[in-house]
C-alpha positions in Angstrom: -24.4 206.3 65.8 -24.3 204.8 69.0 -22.3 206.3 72.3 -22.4 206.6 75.9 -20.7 209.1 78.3 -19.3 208.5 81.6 -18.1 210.2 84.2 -15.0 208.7 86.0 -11.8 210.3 88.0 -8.5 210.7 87.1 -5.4 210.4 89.2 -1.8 212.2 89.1 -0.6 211.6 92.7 -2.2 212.9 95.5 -4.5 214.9 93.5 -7.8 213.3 91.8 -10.4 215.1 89.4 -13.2 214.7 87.8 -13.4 213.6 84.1 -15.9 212.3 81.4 -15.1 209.4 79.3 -17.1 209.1 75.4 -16.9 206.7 73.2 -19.0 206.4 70.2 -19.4 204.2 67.1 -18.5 205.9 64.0 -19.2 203.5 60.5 -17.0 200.4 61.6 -14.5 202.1 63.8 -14.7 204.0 67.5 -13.9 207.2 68.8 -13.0 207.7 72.1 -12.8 211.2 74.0 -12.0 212.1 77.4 -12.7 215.8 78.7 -11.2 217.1 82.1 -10.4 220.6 83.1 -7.4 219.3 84.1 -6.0 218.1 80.9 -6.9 219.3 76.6 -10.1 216.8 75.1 -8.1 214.0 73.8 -9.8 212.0 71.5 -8.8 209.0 69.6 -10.3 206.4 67.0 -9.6 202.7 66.4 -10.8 199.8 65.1 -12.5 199.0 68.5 -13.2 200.5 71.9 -10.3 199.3 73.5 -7.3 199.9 71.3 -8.9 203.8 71.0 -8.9 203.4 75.2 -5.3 202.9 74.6 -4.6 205.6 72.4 -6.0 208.3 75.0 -4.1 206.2 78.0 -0.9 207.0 75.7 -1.3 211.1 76.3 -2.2 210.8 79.7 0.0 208.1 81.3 4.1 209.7 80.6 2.3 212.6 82.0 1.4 211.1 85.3 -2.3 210.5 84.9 -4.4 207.6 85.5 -7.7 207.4 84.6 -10.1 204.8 86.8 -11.9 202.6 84.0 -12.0 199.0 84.4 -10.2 199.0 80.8 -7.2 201.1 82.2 -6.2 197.7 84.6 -3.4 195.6 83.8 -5.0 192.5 84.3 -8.1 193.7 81.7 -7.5 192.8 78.3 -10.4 191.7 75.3 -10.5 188.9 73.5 -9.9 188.7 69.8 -13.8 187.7 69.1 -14.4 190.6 71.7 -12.4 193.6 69.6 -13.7 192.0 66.2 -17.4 191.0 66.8 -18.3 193.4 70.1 -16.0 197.2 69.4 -13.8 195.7 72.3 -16.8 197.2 75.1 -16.1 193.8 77.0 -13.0 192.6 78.4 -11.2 189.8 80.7 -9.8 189.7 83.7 -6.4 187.6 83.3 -4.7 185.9 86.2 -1.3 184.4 85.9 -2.9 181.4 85.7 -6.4 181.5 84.1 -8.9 184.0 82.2 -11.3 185.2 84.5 -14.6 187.0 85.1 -16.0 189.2 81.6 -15.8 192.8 82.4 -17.8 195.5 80.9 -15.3 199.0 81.2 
């Protein structure tokens, strides 16, 4: 099983704390956790690393959190060949009129 944990910051407002950010390959799919005191572990699996990103974005976000990952911008989003062949660990950085530098997140 591979994984790696990161520590990152979350942001409601004014306020800003202190999270850590897991994924982990499980088989042919990812899991993706997030533990803060702030908020309950949320974890999610997908088919890649992204789309279980998006999953855990999904609880926090109508609740007013952001969470400061490359993978949390707007303007970040993987290729196909990306989600399929690398878990979705690398990303894009779209401009409204090209696709930019390749982003780890």
């Amino acid at each position: 099983m591979t994984s790696d944990t990161t520590a990152i910051a979350m942001r409601r407002g004014d306020l800003t704390v202190r999270a850590s950010l897991t994924w982990r390959r499980e088989g042919w799919r990812y899991a993706v956790s997030l533990s803060s005191d702030a908020v309950e572990t949320i974890e999610e699996v997908a088919d890649d690393a992204f789309e279980a990103l998006c999953r855990v974005r999904e609880h926090l976000e109508p609740r007013g959190w952001r969470i400061g990952v490359v993978g949390a911008q707007a303007d970040v989003w993987p290729s196909g060949m990306a989600r399929d062949q690398g878990g979705g660990l690398r990303a894009y950085r779209v401009g409204e009129d090209r696709v930019g530098d390749l982003v780890e997140g």
